[in-house]
C-alpha positions in Angstrom: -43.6 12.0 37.3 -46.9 12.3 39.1 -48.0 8.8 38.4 -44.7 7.6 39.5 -44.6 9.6 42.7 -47.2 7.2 44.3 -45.8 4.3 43.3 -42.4 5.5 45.4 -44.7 6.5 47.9 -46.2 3.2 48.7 -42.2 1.3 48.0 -41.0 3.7 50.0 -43.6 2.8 53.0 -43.4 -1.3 52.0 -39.9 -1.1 53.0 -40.6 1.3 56.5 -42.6 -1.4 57.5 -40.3 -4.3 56.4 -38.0 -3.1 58.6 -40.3 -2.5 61.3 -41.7 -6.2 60.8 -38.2 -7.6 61.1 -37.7 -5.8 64.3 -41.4 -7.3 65.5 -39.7 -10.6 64.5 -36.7 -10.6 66.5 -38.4 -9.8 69.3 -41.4 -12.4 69.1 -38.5 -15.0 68.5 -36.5 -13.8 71.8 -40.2 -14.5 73.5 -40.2 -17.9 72.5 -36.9 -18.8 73.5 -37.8 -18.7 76.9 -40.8 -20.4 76.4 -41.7 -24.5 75.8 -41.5 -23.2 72.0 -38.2 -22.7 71.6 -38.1 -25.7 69.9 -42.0 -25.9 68.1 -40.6 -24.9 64.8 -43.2 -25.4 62.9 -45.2 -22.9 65.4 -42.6 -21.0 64.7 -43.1 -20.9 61.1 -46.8 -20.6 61.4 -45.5 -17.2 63.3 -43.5 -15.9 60.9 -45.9 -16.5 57.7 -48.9 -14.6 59.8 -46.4 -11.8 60.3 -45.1 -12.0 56.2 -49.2 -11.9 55.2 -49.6 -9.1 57.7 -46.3 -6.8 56.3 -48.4 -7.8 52.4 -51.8 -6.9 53.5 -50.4 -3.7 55.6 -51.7 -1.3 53.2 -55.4 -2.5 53.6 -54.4 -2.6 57.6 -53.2 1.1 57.3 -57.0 2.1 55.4 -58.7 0.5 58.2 -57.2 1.9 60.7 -57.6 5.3 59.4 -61.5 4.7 58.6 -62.0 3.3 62.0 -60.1 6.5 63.8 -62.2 8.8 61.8 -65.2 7.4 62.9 -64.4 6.7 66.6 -61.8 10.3 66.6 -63.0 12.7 63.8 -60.7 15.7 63.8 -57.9 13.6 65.0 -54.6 12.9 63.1 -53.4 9.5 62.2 -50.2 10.3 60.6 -47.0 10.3 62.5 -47.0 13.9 60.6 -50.1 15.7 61.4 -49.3 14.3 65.2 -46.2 15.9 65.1 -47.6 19.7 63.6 -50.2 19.4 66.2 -47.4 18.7 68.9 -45.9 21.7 67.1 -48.6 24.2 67.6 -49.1 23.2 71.2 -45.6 24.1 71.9 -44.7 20.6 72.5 -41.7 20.4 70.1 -39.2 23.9 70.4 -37.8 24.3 67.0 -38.0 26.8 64.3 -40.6 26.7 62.6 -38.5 26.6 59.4 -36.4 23.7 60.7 -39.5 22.4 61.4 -41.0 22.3 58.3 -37.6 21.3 56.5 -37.5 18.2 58.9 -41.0 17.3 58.8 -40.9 17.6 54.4 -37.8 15.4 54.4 -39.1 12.4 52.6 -40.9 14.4 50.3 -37.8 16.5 49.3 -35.7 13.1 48.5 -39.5 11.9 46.9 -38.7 14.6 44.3 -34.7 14.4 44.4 -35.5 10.8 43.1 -37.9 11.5 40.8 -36.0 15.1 39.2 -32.9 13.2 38.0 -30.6 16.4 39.3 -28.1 14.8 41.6 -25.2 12.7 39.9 -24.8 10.6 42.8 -28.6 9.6 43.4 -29.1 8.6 39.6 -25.8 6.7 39.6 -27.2 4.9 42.6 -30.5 4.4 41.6 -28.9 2.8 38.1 -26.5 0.7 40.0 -29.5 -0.7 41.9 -31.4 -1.2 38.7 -28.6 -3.3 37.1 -28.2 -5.5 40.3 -32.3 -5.9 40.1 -32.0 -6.8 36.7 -29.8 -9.1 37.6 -31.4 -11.1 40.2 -34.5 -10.8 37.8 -32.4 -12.3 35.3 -30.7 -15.2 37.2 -34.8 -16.5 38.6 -35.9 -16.2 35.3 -32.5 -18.4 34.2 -33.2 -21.3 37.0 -36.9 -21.4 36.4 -36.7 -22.2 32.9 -33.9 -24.6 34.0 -36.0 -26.3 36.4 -39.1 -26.1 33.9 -36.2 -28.3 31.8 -35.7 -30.8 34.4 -38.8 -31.5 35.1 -40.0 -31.7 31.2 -36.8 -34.3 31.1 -37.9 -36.2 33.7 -40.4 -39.9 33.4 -43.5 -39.5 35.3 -43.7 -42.3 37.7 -47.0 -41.8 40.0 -49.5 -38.9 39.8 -51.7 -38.1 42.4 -54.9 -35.5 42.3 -52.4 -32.5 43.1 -48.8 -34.0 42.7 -46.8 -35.4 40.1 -43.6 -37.4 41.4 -41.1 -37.9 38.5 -37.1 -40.0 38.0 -35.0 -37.9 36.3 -31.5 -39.5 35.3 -29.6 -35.7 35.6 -30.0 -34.8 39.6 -28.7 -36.3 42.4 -31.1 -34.0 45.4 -35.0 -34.8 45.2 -36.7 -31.4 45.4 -40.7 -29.9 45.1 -41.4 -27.7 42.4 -44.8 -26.3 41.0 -45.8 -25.4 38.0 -48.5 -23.1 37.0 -51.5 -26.0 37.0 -49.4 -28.9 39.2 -46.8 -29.5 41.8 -44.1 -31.6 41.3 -41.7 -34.1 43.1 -38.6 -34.6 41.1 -35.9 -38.1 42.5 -33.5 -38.8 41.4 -33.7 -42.6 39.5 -31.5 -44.3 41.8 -33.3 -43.9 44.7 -35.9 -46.7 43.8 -32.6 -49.1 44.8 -32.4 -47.4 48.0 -36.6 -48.1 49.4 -35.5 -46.1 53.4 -33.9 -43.4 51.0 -36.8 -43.3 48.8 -39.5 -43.3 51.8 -37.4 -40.1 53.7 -37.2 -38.0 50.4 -40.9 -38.4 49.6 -42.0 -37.9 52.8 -39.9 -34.8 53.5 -41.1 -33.4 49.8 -44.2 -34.1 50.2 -44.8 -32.2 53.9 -43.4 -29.0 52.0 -45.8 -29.2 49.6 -48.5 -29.8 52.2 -47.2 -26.8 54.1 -47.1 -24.5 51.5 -43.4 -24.3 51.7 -43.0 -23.9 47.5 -45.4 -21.1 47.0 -44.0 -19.4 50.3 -40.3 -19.6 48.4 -41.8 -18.9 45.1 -43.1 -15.3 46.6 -40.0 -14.7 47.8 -37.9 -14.9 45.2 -40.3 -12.8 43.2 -39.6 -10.4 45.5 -35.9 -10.4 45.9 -35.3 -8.2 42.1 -37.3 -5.3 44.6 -36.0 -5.4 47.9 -32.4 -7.5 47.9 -31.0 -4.4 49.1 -33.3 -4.1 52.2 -31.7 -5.9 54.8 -34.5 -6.9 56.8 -35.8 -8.7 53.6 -32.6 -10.7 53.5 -33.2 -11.7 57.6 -36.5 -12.6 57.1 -36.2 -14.2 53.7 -33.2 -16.4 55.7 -35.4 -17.1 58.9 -38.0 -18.6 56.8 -35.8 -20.8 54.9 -34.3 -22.3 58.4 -37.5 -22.9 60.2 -39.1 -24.5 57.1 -36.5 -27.1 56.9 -36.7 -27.2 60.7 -40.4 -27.4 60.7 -40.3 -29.6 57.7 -38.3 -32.2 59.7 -40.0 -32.4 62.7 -43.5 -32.7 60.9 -41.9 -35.6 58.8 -40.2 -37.4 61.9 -43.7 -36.9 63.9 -46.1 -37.5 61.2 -44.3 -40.6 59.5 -42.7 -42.3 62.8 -39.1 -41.9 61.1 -35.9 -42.8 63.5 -34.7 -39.1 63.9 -31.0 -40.8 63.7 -31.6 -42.4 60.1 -32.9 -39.5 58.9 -30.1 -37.3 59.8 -28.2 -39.9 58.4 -29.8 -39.7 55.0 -29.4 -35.7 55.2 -25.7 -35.8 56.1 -25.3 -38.2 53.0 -27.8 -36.1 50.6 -25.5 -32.8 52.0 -21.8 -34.9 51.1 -23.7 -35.2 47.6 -24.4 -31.6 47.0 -20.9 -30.0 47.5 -19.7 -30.7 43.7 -23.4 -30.4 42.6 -24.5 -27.2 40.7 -28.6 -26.9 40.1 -31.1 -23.9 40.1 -31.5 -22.4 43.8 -34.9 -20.6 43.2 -38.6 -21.9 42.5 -37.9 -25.4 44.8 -37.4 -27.0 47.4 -35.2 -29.4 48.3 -34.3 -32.2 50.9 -31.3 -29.5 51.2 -30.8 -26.1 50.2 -27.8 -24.5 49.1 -26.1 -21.1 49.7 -26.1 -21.7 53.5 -26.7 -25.3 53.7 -23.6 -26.0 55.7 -25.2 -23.9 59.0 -28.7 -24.9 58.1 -27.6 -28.3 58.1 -26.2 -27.7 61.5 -29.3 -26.4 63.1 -31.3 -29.5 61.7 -29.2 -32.1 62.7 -29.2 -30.6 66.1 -32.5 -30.2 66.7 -33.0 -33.7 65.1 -30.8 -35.4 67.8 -31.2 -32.8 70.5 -34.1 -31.0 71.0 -37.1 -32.5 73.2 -40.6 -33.1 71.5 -42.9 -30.3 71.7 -46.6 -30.6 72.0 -48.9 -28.5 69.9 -49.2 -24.6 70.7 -52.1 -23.4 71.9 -54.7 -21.7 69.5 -54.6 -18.5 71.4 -51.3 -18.0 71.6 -51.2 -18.1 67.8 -54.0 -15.7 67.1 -52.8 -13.6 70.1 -48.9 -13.0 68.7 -51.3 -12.8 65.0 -53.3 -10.1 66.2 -50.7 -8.0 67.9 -48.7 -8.3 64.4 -51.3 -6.9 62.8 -52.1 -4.3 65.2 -49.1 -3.3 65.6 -47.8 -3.0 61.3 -51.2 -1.9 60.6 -50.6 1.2 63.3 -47.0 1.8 61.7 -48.6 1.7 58.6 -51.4 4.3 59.0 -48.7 6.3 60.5 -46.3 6.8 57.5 -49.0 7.9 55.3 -48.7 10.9 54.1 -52.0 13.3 54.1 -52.5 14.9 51.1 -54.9 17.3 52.1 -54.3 20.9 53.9 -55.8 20.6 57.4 -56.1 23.2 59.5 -53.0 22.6 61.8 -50.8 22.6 58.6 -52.5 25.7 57.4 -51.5 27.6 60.9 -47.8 25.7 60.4 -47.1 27.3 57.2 -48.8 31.1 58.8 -46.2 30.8 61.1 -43.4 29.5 58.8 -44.5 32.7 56.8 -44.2 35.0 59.4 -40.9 33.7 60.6 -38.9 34.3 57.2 -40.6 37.8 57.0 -39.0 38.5 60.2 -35.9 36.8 59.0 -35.6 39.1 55.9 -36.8 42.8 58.1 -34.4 41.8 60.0 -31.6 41.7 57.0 -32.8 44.8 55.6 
């Protein structure tokens, strides 16, 4: 159990700050709303993968942080704990101390509820969770080796450096995949009758694997066995797949000189195709999606048709909204640590939470 309690720990935290980060999110997207970038999705994007990369490196943010208060601060606390004891002690906060201490111990008492395997209701939870994990686990692990499949049944029909495009006979939606040494572009055959259809679906595959779209969707459904219950996961894992399509579409319609109108035309057609169509969901990326294709489609079209062009955002913004991300999570993050050493502000806490039950009991006797 002592090996494990770290581990929960540092899930435990992961999760804190996912939530925090999806809050960040909405917030930073409300500020571009009323700003010329309401429609620069791909700056958008940019955004939100500088705010994914700082919620994965938060726990390196969280050390710095701490290392750089103990230098500039020695003596001072860091954790949203030891700030509140010393808030405590200088009569800041009027509670008992024993209400104190309960509150203040709270997610170290479910920590070891977890961990003890004593409540009914917590290890029926915790199993139920596991099975559904398993589950998801199970499904990505199902659709990978169906894609693997596809692609091993496909005819290789050009290779580049990086990227192998392939026919396949048994789909009917191009998508991007990668494998462990290559990326690949999978179309369906009878697109070579169709040269417009052919030239939109290889461009459109093509920018996401110049974006980094695949690997991006490959991390998160990695991650979706772990945290499918967190519901700023879900948010986030369903912002990034609209804005990369979005993004994806304007890149492709700027880059390639594409007729917006004919390629929303081919997307409507490629969506009619994918009602009755069943493939693997996970480890692609496709001209479109499913699960919420219908309202993604939406969005896309409408921006396709509606929304004005948007020049380039400016490098400062970027590493400005970057930089306040990271100082923000990385703040949260030192925060929620929890100190495993005995300063001397905790030492005085539990004095006083000493003398306050020995008052208690000469007080029932």
């Amino acid at each position: 159990m002592t090996a494990v309690k770290p581990v929960l720990d540092a899930y435990l935290e992961l999760n804190i700050v996912l939530g925090l980060s999806a809050v960040i999110w909405l917030a930073a997207r409300a500020l571009l709303a009323r700003t010329s970038l309401r429609y620069g999705f791909v700056a958008q994007l940019r955004t939100l993968k500088a705010l994914c990369i700082c919620v994965l490196i938060s726990p390196l943010l969280a050390l710095a942080v701490s290392a750089l208060a103990a230098f500039a601060w020695p003596g001072h606390a860091v954790g949203l704990g030891d700030i509140a004891v010393s808030a405590y002690l200088r009569g800041e906060i009027a509670m008992p101390a024993t209400q104190f201490e309960a509150l203040l111990n709270t997610r170290e008492r479910w920590v070891d509820l977890i961990l003890s395997g004593h409540n009914t209701a917590v290890t029926v939870t915790l199993a139920l969770l596991a099975a559904v994990a398993s589950l998801f686990a199970a499904r990505a692990i199902r659709d990978a080796l169906a894609i693997r499949n596809a692609v091993a049944n496909s005819f290789l029909w050009r290779r580049s450096a990086k990227v192998d495009i392939r026919l396949s006979d048994r789909i009917t939606i191009p998508f991007a995949v990668r494998g462990l040494r290559r990326r690949h572009v999978v179309l369906p055959s009878h697109l070579l009758d169709t040269p417009r259809e052919l030239r939109f679906a290889l461009a459109h595959e093509f920018q996401h694997i110049r974006a980094g779209d695949v690997e991006w969707e490959l991390g998160f459904e990695i991650l979706r066995p772990l945290l499918f219950w967190n519901p700023a996961y879900m948010m986030l894992k369903y912002q990034f797949g609209r804005l990369r399509e979005l993004a994806c579409d304007q890149s492709v319609v700027a880059r390639k000189r594409i007729d917006a109108r004919e390629y929303t035309t081919c997307l409507l057609d490629y969506c009619a195709r994918t009602v009755t169509m069943g493939r693997p969901r996970v480890l692609n990326v496709a001209l479109v999606t499913g699960g919420k294709a219908k309202r993604v489609l939406q969005q896309r079209v409408i921006a396709l048709t509606d929304a004005p062009p948007v020049s380039a955002p400016l490098p400062a913004l970027f590493l400005g909204l970057t930089l306040t991300f990271a100082t923000l999570l990385a703040l949260s993050a030192a925060s929620l640590q929890q100190t495993e050493d005995w300063s001397h502000d905790r030492l005085m806490l539990s004095t006083v939470v000493n003398l306050e039950r020995l008052e208690a009991r000469n007080q029932g006797n």
